[in-house]
N, C-alpha and C positions, 0 to 999 in steps of 0.2 A: 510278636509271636504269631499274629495272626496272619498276617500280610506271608512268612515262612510255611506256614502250614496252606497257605493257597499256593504257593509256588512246589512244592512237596507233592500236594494233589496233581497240579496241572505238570510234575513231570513225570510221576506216573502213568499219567493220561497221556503223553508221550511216549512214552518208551510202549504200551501197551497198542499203540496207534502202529507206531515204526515194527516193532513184533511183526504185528496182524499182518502189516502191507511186505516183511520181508516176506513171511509163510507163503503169503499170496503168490509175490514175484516168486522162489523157489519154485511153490507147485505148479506153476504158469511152465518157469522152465527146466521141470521133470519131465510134463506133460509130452511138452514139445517134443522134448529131445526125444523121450517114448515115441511119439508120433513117427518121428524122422528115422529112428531106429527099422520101426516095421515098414516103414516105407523103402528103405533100402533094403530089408532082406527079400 
């Protein structure tokens, strides 16, 4: 049960990792394309 509950933890600690770093990428290419929009107008 123990050994379950570390693997439990450490896939939260994943999924909460993969989140963060999707948000990231996303905002990274919102930003961008924001960028590239006003540059073309």
């Amino acid at each position: 049960q123990d050994e379950s509950e570390k693997l439990a933890n450490l896939t939260d600690e994943l999924n909460e990792a993969l989140n963060a770093h999707i948000d990231q990428t996303l905002m990274r290419r919102v930003k961008h394309l924001g960028r590239y929009e006003t540059k073309r107008t």
